[in-house]
C-alpha positions as CSV (number, residue, x, y, z in Angstrom):
1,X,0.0,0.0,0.0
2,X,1.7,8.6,-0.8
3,X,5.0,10.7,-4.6
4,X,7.6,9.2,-6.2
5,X,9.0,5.8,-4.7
6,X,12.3,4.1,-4.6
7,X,14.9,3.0,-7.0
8,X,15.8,-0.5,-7.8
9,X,19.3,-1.7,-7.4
10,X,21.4,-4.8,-8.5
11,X,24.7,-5.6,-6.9
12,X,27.1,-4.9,-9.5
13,X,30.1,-7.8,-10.0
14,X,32.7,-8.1,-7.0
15,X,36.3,-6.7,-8.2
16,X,39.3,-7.8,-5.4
17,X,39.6,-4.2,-4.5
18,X,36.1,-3.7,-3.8
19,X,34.9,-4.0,0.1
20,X,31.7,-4.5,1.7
21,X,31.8,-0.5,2.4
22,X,32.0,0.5,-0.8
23,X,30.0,-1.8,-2.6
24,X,26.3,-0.2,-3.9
25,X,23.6,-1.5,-5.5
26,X,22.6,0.0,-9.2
27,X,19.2,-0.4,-11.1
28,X,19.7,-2.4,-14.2
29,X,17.8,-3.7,-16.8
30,X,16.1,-6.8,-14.8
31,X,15.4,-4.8,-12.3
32,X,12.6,-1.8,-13.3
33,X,13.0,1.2,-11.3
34,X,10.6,2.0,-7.8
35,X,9.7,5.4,-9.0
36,X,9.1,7.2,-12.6
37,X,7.6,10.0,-14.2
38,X,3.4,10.1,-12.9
39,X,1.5,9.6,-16.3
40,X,-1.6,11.6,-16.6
41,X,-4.3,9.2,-16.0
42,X,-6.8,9.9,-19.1
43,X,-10.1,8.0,-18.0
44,X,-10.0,10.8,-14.9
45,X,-10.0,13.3,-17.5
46,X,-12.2,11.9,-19.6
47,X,-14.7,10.7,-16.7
48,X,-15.0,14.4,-15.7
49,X,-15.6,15.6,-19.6
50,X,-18.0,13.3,-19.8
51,X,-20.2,14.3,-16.6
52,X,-20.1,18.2,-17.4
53,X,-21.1,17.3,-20.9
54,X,-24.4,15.5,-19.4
55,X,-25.3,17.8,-17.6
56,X,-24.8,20.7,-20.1
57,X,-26.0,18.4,-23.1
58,X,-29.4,17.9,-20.9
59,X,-30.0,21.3,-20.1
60,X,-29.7,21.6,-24.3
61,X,-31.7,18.9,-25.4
62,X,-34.1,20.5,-22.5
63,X,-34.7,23.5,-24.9
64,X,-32.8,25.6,-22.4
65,X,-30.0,27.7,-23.2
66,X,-26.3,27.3,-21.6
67,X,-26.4,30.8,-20.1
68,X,-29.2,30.0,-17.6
69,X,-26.6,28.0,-15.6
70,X,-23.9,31.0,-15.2
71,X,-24.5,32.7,-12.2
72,X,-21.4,34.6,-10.1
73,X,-23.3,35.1,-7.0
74,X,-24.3,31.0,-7.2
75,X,-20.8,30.1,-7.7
76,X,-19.3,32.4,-5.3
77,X,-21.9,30.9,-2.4
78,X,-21.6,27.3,-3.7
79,X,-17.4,27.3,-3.3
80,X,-17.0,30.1,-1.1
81,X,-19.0,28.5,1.5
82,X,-17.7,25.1,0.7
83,X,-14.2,25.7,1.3
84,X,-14.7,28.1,3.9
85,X,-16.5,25.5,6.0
86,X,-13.7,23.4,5.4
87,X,-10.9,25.7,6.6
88,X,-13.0,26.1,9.7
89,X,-13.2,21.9,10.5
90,X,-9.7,21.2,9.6
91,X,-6.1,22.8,10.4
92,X,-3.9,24.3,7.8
93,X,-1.8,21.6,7.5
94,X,-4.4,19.2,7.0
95,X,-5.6,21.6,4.0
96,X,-2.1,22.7,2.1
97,X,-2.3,18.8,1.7
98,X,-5.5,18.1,0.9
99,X,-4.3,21.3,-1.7
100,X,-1.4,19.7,-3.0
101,X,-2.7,16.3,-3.6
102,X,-5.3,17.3,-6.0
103,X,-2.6,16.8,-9.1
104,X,-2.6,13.2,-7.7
105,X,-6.6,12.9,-9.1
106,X,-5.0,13.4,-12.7
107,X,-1.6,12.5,-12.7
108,X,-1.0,9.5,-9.5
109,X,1.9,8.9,-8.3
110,X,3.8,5.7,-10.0
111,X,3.9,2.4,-8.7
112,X,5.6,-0.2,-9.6
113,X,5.2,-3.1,-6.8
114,X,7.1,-5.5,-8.6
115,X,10.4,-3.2,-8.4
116,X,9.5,-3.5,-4.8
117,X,9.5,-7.1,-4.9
118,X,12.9,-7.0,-6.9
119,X,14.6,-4.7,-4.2
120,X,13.5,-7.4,-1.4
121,X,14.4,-10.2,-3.1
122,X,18.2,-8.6,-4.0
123,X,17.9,-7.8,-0.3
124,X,17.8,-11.4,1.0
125,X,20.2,-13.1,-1.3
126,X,23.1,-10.5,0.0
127,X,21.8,-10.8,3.5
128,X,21.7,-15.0,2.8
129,X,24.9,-14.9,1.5
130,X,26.8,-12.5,3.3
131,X,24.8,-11.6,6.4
132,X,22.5,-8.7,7.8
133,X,25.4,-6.6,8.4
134,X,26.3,-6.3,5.0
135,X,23.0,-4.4,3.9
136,X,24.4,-1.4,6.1
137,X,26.7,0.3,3.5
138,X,23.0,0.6,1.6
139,X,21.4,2.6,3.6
140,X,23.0,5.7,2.9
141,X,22.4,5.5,-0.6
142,X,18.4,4.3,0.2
143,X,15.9,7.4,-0.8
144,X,12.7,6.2,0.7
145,X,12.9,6.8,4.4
146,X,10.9,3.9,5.3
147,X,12.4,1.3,3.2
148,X,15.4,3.3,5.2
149,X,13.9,2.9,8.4
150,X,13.4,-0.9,7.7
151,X,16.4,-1.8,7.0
152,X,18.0,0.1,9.4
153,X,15.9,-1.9,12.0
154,X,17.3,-5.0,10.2
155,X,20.9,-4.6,10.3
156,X,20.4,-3.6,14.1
157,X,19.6,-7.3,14.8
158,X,15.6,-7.2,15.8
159,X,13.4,-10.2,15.4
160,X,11.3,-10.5,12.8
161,X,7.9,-9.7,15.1
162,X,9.7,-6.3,15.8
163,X,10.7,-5.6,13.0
164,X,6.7,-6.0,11.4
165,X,5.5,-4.4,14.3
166,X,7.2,-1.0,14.0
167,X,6.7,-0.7,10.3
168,X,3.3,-1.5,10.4
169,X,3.0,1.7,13.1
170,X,5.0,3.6,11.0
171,X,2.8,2.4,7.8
172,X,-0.4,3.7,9.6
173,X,0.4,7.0,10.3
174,X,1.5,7.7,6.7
175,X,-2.0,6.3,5.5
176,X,-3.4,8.4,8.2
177,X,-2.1,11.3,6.6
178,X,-2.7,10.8,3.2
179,X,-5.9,9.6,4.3
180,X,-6.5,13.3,5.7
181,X,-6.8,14.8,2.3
182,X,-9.1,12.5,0.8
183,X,-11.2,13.1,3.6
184,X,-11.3,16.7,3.3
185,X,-12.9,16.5,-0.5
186,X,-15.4,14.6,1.8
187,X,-16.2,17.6,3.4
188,X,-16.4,19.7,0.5
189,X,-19.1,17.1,-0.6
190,X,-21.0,17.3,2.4
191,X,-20.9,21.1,2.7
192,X,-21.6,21.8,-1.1
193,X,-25.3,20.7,-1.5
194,X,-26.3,22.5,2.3
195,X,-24.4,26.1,0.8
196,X,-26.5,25.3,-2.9
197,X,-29.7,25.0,-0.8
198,X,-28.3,28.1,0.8
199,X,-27.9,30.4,-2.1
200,X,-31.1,29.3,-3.5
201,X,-33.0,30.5,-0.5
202,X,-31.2,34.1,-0.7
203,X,-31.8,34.0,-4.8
204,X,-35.8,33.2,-3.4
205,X,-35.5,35.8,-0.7
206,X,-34.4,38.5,-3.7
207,X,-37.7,37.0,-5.9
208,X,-39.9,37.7,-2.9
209,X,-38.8,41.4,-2.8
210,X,-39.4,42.0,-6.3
211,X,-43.5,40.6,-6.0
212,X,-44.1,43.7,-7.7
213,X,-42.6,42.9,-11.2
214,X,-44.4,39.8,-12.2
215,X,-42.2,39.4,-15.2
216,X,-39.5,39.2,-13.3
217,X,-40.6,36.4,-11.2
218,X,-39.9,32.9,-13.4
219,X,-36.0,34.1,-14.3
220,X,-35.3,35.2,-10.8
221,X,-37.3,31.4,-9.0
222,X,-34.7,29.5,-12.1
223,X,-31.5,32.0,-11.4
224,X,-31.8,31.4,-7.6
225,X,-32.0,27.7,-8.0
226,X,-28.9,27.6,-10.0
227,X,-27.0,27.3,-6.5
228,X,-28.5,24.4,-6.2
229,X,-27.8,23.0,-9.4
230,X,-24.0,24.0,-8.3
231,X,-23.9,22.5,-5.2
232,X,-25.6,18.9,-6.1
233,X,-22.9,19.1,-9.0
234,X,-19.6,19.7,-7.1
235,X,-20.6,17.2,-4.6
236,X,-21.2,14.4,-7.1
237,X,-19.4,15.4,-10.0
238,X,-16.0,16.1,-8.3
239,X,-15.4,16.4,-5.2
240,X,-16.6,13.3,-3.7
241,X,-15.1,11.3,-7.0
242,X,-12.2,13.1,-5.7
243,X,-12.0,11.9,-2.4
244,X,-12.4,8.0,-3.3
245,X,-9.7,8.7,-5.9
246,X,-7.0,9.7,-3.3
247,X,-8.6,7.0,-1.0
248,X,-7.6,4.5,-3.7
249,X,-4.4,6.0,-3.9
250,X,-3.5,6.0,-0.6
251,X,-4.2,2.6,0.2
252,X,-2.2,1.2,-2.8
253,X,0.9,3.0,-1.7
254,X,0.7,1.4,1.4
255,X,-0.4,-2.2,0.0
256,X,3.0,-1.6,-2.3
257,X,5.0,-0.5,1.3
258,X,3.8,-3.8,3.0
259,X,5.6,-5.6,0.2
260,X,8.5,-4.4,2.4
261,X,7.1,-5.0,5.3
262,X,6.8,-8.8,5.3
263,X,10.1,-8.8,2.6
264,X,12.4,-7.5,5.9
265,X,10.5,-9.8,8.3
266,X,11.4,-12.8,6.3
267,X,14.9,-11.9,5.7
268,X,15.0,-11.1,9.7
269,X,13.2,-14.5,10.2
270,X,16.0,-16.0,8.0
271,X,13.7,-17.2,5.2
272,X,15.3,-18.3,2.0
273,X,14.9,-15.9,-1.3
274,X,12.7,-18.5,-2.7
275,X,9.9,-19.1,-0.2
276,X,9.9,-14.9,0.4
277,X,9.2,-14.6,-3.4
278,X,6.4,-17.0,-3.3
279,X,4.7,-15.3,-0.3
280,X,5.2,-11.6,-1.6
281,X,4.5,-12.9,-5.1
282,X,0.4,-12.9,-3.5
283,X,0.7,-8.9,-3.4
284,X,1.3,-8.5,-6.7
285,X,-1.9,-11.0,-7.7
């Protein structure tokens, strides 16, 4: 099961001059890379195209002209409100993120589990072959700071049941905090319909003052329920499809981090590269 993740390494050949210090691992071709360039992820794109294009292809085929659904005032309510709510619930912090994860929704951050698997598995054949201690010259050069606190915990000696149990505390409080952003598009889904309903009231409130211009009455009842139409559709249309998007995200980084997880329990537990490829091979199924 957050970015960019590590890079793959291979042990490059043994020369006499080369000691255990000085010997890193490099990626190479059998061996893909842990982190790459985040592809834009087109179905998000078109997914959203294709809900504002219903909506605004209905109000068409309705006889009713696109205009009717621009309103300022509406929009200023609908988001205004929204995210203002928002800041109030949660602290700053809490929000910059929520802020700069909403690239993730179009362009996720890469994965690639089976580079994971690949790291682990070059992992325990050095460890096998020339003990724990000899994975300390790698830490160093390791960019992830959890697969760096794992190993770390490693070549310090603990057991295995250690070892799993301070990685899995550290894995919940990251999926805590990525969690934390998806759940404040929640809120903006919760709060958008409730401020719609709002600005259609004040949009009825301005109606009911102008009783006296009956022609007036039927474009000022639609304008003022064009908040509403704003609110139902930022819920709906984004930000709740937001929220489960980062939801999904976050819980796949993790499911990718507990590849490492059981990986450095195994070696720790002394398990031969074989049997811990066939038990991590079941997160990659």
């Amino acid at each position: 099961m957050a970015g960019s993740l590590l890079r793959s390494r291979s042990a490059p050949p043994k020369t006499a001059m080369a000691s255990p210090a000085t010997v890193k691992l490099v990626p190479t071709a059998e061996q893909p890379a842990r982190s790459s360039r985040p592809a834009l992820d087109g179905l998000s794109l078109a997914g959203l195209a294709l809900a504002l294009s219903a909506v605004l292809g209905a109000q068409w085929l309705e006889g009713g002209h696109l205009g009717a659904l621009v309103n300022g005032s509406a929009f200023l309510i609908v988001l205004g409100g929204s995210v203002g709510a928002v800041m109030l619930q949660v602290p700053w912090a809490v929000f910059r993120s929520a802020l700069g994860r909403v690239a993730w929704v179009f362009r996720p951050p890469a994965r690639n589990p089976e580079a994971y698997l690949a790291t682990v598995l070059q992992w325990s054949r050095r460890a096998r072959r020339e003990g724990q201690l000899a994975l300390e010259p790698l830490l160093e050069s390791e960019p992830d700071p959890f697969a760096r606190r794992g190993l770390q915990l490693l070549v310090d000696g603990l057991p295995a049941e250690a070892i799993r149990g301070a990685l899995e505390l550290a894995l919940d409080g990251i999926e805590a905090r990525e969690l934390q952003a998806a759940r404040v598009f929640e809120s903006l889904g919760g709060y958008a319909p409730t401020a719609g309903i709002l600005g259609a009231v004040l949009g009825l409130i301005q109606v009911l003052e102008n009783l006296h211009e009956p022609s007036r009455l039927g474009a000022g009842i639609a304008a003022a329920f064009v908040a509403t139409v704003y609110g139902v559709g930022f819920a709906n249309l984004v930000f709740l499809p937001c929220a489960n998007k980062l939801k999904t995200l976050a819980r796949a980084r993790c499911r990718d981090r507990e590849i490492l997880i059981e990986g450095l329990a195994a070696i720790a537990a002394g398990d031969s590269p074989r049997n811990i490829e066939r038990k991590l091979r079941g997160y990659l199924e």
